[in-house]
mmCIF entry with sequence, helices, sheets and N, C-alpha, C, O atoms, coordinates in Angstrom:
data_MODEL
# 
_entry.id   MODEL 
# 
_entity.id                         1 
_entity.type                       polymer 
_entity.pdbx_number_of_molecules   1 
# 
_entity_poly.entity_id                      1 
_entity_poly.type                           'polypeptide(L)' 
_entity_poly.nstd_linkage                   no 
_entity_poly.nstd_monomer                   no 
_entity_poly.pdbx_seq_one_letter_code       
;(UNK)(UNK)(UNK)(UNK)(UNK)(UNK)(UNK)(UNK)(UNK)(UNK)(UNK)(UNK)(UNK)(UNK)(UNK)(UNK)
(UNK)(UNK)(UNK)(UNK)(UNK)(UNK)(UNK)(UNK)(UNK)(UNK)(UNK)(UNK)(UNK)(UNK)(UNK)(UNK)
(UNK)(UNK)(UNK)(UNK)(UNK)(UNK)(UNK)(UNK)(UNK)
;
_entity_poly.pdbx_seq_one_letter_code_can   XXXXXXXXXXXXXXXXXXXXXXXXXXXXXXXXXXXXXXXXX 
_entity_poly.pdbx_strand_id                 A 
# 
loop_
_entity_poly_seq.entity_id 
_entity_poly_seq.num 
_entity_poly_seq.mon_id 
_entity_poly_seq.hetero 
1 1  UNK n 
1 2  UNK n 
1 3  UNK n 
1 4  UNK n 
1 5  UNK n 
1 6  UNK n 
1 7  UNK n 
1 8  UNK n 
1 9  UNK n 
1 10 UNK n 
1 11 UNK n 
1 12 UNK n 
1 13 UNK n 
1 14 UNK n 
1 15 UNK n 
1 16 UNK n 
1 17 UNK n 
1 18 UNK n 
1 19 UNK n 
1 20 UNK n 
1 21 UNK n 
1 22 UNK n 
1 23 UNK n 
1 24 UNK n 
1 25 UNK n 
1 26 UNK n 
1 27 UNK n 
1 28 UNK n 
1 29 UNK n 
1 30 UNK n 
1 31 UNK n 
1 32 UNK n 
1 33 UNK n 
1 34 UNK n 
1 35 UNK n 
1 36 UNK n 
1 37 UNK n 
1 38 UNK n 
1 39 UNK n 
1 40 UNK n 
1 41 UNK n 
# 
_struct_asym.id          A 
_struct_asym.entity_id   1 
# 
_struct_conf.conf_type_id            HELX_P 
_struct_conf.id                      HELX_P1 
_struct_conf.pdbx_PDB_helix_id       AA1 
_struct_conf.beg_label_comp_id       UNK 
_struct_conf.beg_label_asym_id       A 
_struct_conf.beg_label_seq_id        4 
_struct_conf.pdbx_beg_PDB_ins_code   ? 
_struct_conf.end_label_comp_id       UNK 
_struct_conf.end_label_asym_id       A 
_struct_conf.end_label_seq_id        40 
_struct_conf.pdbx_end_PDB_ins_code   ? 
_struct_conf.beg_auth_comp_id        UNK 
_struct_conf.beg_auth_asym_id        A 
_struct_conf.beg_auth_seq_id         4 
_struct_conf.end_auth_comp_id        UNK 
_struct_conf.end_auth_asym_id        A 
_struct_conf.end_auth_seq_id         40 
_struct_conf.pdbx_PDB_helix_class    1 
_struct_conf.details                 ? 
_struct_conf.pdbx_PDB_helix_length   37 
# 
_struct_conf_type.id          HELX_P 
_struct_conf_type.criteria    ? 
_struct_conf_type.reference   ? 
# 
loop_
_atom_site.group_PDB 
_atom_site.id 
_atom_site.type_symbol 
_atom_site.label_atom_id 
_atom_site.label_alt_id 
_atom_site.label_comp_id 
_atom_site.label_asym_id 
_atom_site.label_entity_id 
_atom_site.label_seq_id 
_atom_site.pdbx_PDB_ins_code 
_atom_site.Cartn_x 
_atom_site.Cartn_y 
_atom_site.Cartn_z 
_atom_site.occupancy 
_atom_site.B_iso_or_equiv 
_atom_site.pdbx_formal_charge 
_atom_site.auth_seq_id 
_atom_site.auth_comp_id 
_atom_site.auth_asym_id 
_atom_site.auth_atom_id 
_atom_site.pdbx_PDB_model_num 
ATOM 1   N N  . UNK A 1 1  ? 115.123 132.325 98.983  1.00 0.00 ? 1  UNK A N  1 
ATOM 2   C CA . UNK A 1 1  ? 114.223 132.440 100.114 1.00 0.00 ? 1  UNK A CA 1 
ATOM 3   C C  . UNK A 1 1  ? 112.860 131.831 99.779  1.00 0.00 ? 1  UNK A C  1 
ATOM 4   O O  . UNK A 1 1  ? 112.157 131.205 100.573 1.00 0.00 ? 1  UNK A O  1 
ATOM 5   N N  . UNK A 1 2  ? 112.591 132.085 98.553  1.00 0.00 ? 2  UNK A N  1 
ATOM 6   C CA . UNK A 1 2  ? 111.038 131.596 97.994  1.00 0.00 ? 2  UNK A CA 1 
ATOM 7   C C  . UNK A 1 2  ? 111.214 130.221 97.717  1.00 0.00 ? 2  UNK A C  1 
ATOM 8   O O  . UNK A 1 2  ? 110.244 129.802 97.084  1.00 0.00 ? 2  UNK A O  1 
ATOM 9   N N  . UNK A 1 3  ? 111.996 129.422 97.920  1.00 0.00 ? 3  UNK A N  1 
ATOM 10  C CA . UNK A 1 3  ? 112.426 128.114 97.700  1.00 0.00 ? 3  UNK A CA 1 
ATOM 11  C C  . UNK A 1 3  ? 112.130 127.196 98.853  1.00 0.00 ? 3  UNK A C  1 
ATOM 12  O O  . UNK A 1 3  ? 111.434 126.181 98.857  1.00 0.00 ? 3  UNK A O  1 
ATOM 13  N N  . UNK A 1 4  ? 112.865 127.815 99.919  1.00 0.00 ? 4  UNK A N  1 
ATOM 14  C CA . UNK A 1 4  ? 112.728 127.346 100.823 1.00 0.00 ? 4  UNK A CA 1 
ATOM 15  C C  . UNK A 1 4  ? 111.597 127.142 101.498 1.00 0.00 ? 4  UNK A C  1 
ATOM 16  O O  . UNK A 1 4  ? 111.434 126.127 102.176 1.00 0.00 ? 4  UNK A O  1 
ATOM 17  N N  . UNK A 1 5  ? 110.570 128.217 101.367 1.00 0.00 ? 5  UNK A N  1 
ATOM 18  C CA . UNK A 1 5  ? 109.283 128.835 101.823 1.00 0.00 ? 5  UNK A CA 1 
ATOM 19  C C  . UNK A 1 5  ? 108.722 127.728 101.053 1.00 0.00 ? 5  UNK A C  1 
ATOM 20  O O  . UNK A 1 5  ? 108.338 126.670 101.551 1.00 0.00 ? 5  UNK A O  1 
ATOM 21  N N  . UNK A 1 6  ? 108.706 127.892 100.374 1.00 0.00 ? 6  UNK A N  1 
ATOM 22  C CA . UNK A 1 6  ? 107.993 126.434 99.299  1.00 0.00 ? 6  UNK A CA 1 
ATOM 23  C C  . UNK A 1 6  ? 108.029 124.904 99.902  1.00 0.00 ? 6  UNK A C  1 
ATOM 24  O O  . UNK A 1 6  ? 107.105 124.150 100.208 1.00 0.00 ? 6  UNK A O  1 
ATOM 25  N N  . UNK A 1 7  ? 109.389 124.747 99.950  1.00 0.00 ? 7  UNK A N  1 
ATOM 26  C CA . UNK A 1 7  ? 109.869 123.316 100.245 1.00 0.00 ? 7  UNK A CA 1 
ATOM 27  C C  . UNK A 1 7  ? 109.131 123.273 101.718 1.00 0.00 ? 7  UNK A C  1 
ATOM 28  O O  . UNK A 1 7  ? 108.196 122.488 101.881 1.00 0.00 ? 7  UNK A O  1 
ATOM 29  N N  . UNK A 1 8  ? 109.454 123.905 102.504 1.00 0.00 ? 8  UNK A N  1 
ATOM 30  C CA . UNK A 1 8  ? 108.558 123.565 103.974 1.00 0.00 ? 8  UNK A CA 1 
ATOM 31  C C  . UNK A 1 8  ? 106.901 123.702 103.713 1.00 0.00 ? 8  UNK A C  1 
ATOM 32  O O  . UNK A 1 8  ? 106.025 122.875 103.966 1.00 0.00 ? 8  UNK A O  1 
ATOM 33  N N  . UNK A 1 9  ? 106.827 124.539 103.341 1.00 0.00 ? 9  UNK A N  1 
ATOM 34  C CA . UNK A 1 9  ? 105.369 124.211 102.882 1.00 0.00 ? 9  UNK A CA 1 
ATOM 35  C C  . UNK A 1 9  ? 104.769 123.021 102.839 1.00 0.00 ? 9  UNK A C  1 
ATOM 36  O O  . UNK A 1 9  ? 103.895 122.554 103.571 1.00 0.00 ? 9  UNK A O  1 
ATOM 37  N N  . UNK A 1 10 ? 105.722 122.247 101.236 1.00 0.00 ? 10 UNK A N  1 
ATOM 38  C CA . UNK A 1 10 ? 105.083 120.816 101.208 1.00 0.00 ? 10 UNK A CA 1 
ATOM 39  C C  . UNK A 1 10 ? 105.640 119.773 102.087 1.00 0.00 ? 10 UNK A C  1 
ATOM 40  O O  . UNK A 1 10 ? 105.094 118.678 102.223 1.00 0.00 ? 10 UNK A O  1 
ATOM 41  N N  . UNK A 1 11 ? 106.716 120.112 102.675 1.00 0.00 ? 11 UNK A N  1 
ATOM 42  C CA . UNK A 1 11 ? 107.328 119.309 103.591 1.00 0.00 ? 11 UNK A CA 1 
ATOM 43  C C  . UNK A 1 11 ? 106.136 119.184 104.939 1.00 0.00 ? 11 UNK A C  1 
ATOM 44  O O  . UNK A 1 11 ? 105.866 118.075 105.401 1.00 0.00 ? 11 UNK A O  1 
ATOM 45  N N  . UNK A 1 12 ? 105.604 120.227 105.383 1.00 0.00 ? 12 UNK A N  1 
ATOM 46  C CA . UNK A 1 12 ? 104.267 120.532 106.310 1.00 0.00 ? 12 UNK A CA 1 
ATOM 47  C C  . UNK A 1 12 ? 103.097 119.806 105.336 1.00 0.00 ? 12 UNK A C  1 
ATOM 48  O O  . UNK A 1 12 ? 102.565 118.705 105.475 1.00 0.00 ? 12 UNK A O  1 
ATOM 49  N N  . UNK A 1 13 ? 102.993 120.336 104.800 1.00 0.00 ? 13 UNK A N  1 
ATOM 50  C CA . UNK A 1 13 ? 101.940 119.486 103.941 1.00 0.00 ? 13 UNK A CA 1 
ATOM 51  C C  . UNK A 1 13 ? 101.649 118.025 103.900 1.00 0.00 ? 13 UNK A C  1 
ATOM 52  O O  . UNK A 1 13 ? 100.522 117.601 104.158 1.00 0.00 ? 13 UNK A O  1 
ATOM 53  N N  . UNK A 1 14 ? 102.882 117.062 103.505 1.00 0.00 ? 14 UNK A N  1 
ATOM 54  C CA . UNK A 1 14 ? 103.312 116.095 103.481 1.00 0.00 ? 14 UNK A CA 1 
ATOM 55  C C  . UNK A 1 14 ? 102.854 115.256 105.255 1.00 0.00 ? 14 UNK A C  1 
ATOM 56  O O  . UNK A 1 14 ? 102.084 114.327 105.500 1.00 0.00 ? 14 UNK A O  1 
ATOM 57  N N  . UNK A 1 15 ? 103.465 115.843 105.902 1.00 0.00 ? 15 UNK A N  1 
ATOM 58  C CA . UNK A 1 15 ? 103.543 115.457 107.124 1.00 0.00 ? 15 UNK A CA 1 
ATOM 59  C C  . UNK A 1 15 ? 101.766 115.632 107.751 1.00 0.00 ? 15 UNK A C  1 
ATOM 60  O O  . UNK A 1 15 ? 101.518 115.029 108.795 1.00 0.00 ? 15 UNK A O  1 
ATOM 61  N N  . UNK A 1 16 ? 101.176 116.051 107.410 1.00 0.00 ? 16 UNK A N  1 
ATOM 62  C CA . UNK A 1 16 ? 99.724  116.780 107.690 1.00 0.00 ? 16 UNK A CA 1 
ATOM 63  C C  . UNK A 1 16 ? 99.297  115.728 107.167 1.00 0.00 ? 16 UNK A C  1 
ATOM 64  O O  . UNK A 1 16 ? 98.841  114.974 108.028 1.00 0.00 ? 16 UNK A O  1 
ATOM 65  N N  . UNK A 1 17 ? 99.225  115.261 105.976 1.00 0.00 ? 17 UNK A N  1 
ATOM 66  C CA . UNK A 1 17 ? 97.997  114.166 104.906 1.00 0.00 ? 17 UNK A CA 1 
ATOM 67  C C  . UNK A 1 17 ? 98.777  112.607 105.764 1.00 0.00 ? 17 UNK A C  1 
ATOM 68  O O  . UNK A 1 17 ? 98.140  111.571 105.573 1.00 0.00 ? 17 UNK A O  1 
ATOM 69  N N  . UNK A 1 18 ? 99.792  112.512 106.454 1.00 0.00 ? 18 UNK A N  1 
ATOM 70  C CA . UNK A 1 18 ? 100.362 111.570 106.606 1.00 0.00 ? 18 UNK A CA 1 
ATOM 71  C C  . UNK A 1 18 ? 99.957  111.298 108.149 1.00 0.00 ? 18 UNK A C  1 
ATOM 72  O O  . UNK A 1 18 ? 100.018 110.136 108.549 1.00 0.00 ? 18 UNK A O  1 
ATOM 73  N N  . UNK A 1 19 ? 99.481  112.491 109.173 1.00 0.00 ? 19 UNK A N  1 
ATOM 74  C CA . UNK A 1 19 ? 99.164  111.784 110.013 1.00 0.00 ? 19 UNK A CA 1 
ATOM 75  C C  . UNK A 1 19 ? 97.657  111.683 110.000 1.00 0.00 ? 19 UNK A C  1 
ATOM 76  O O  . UNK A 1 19 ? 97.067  110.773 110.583 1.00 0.00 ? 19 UNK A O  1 
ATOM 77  N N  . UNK A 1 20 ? 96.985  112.738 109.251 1.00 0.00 ? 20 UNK A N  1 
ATOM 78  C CA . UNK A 1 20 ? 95.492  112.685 109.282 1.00 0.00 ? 20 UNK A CA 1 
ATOM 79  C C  . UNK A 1 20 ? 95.054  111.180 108.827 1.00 0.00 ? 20 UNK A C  1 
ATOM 80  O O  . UNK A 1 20 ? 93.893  110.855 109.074 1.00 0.00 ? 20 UNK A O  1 
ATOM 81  N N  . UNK A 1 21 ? 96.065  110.072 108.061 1.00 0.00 ? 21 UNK A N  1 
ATOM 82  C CA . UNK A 1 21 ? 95.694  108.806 107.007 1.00 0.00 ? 21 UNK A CA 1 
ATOM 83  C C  . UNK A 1 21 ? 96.146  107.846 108.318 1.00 0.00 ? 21 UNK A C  1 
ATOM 84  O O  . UNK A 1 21 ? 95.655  106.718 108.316 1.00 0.00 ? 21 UNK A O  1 
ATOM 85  N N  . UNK A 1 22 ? 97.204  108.259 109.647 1.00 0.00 ? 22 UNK A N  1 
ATOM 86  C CA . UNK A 1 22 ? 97.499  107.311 110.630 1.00 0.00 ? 22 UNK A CA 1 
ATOM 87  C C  . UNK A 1 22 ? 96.242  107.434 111.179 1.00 0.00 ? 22 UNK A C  1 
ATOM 88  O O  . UNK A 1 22 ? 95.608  106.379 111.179 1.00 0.00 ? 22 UNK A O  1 
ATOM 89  N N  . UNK A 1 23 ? 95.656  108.441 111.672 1.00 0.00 ? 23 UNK A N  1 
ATOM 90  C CA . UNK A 1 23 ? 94.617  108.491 112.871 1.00 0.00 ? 23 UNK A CA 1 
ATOM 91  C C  . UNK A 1 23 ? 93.832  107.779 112.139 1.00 0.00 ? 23 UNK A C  1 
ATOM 92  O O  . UNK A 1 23 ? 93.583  106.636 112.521 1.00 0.00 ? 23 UNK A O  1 
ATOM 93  N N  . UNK A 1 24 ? 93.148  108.360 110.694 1.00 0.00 ? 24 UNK A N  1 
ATOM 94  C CA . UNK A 1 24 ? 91.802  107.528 110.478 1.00 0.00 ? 24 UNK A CA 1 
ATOM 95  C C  . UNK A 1 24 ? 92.238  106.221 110.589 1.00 0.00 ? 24 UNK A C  1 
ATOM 96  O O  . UNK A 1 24 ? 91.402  105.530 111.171 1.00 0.00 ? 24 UNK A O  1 
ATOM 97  N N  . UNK A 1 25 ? 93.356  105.544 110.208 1.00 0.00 ? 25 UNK A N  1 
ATOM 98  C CA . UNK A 1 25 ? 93.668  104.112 110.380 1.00 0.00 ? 25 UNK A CA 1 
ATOM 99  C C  . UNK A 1 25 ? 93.468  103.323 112.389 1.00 0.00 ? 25 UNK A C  1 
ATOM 100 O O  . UNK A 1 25 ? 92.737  102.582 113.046 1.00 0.00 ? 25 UNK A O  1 
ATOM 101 N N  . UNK A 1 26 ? 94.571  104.084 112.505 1.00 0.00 ? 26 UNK A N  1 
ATOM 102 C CA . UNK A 1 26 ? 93.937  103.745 114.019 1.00 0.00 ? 26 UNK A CA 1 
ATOM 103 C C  . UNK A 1 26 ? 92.540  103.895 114.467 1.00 0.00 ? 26 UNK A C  1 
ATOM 104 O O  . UNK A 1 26 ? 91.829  102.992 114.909 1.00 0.00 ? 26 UNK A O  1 
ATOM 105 N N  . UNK A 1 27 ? 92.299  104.838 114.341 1.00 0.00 ? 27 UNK A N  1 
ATOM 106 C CA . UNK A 1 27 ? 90.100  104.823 114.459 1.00 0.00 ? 27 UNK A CA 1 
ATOM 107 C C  . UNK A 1 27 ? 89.418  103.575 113.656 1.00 0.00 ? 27 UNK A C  1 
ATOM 108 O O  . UNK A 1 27 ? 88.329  103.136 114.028 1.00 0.00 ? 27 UNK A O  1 
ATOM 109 N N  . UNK A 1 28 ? 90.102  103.034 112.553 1.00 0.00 ? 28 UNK A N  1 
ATOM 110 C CA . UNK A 1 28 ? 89.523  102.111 112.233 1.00 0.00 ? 28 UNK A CA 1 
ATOM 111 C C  . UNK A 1 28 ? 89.967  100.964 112.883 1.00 0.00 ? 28 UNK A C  1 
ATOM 112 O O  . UNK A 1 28 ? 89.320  99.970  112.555 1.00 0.00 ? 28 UNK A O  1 
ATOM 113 N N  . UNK A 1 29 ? 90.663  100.806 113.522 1.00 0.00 ? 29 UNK A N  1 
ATOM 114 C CA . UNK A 1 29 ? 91.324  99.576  114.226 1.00 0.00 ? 29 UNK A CA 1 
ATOM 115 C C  . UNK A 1 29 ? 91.100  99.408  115.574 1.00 0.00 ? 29 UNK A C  1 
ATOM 116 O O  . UNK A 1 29 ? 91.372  98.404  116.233 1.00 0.00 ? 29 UNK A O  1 
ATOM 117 N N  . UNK A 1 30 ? 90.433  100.751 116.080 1.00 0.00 ? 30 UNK A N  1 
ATOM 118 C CA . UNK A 1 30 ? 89.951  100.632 117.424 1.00 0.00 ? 30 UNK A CA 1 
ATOM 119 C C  . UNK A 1 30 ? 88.594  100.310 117.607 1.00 0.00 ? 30 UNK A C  1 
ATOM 120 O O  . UNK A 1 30 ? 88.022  99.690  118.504 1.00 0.00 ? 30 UNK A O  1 
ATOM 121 N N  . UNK A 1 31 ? 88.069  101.019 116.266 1.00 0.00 ? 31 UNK A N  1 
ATOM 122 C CA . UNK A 1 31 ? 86.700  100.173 116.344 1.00 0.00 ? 31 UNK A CA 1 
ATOM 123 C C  . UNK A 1 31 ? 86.498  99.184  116.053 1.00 0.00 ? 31 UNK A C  1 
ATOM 124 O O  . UNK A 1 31 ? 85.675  98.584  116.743 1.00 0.00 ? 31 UNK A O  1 
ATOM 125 N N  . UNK A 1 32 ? 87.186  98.383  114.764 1.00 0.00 ? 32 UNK A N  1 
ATOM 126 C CA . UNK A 1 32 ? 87.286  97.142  114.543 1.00 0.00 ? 32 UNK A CA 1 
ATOM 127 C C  . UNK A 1 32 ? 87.140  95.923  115.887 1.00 0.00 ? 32 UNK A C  1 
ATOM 128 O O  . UNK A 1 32 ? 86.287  95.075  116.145 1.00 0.00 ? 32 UNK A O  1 
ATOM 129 N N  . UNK A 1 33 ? 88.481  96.355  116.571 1.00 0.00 ? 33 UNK A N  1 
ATOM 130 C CA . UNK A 1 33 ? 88.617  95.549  117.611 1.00 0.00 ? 33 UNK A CA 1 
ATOM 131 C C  . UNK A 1 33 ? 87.412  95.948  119.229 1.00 0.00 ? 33 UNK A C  1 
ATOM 132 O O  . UNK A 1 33 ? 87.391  95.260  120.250 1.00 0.00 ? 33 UNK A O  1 
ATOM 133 N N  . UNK A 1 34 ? 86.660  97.063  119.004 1.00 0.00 ? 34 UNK A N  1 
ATOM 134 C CA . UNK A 1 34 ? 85.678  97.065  119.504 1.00 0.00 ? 34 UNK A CA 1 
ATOM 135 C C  . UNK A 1 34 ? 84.085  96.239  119.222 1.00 0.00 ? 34 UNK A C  1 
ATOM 136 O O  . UNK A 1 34 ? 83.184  95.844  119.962 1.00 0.00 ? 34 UNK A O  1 
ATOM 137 N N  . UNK A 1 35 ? 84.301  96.242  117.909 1.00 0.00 ? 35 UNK A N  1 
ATOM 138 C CA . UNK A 1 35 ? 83.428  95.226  117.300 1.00 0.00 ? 35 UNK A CA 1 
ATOM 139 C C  . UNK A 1 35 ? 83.404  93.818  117.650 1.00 0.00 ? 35 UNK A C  1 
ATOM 140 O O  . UNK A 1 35 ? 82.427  93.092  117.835 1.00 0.00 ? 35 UNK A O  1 
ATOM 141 N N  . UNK A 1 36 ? 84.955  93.489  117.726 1.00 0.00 ? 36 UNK A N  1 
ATOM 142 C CA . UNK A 1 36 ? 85.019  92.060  117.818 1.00 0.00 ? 36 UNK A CA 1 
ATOM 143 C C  . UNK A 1 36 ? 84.811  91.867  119.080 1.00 0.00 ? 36 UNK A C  1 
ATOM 144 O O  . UNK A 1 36 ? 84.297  90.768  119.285 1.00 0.00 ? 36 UNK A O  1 
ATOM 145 N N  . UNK A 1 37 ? 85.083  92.759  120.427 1.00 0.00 ? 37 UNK A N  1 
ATOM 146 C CA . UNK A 1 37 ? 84.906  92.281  121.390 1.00 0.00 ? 37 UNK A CA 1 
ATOM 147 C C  . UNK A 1 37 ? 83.059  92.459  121.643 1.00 0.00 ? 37 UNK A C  1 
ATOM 148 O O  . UNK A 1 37 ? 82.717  91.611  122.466 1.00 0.00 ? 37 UNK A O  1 
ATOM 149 N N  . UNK A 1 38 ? 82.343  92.962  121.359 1.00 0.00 ? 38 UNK A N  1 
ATOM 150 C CA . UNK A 1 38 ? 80.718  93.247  120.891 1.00 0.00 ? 38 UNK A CA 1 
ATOM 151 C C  . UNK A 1 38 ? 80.107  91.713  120.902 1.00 0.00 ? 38 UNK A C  1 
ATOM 152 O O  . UNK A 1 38 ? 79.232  91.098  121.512 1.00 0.00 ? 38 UNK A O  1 
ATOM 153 N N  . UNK A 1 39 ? 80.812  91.527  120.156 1.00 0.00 ? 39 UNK A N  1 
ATOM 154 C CA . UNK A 1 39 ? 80.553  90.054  119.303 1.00 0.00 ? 39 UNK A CA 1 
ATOM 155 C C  . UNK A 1 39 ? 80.952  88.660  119.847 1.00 0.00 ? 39 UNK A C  1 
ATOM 156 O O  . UNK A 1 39 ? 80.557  87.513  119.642 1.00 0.00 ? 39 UNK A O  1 
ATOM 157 N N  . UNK A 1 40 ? 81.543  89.020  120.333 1.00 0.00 ? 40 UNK A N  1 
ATOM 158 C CA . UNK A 1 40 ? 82.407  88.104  121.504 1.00 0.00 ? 40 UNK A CA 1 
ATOM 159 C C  . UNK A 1 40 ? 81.527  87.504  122.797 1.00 0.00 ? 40 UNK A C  1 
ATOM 160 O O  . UNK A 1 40 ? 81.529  86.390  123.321 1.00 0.00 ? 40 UNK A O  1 
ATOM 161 N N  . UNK A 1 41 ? 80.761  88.749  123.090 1.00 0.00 ? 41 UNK A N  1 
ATOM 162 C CA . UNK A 1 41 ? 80.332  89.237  124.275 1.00 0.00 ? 41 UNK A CA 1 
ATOM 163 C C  . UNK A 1 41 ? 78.712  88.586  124.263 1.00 0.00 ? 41 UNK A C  1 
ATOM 164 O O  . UNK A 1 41 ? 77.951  88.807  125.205 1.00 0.00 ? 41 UNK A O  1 
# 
C-alpha cells in the first residue's frame, strides 16, 4: 500500500514540474512573438 502511495506521489509530482516547464515555455513564446510584432509595428 505504501508503495503505491509513493509511486503516485512522484508520478503527480512528475507531471506537476512538467507542466509548470510547458507554461513557462509557452509564456515565453507568447511574448517573444509579441515582441516581434512591437517591432514590426
Amino acid at each position: 500500500m505504501f508503495r503505491k502511495v509513493v509511486t503516485i506521489m512522484i508520478i503527480g509530482a512528475s507531471v506537476a514540474v512538467t507542466a509548470c516547464n510547458t507554461v513557462r515555455g509557452t509564456a515565453k513564446d507568447l511574448n517573444s512573438a509579441a515582441n516581434a510584432v512591437d517591432n514590426a509595428t
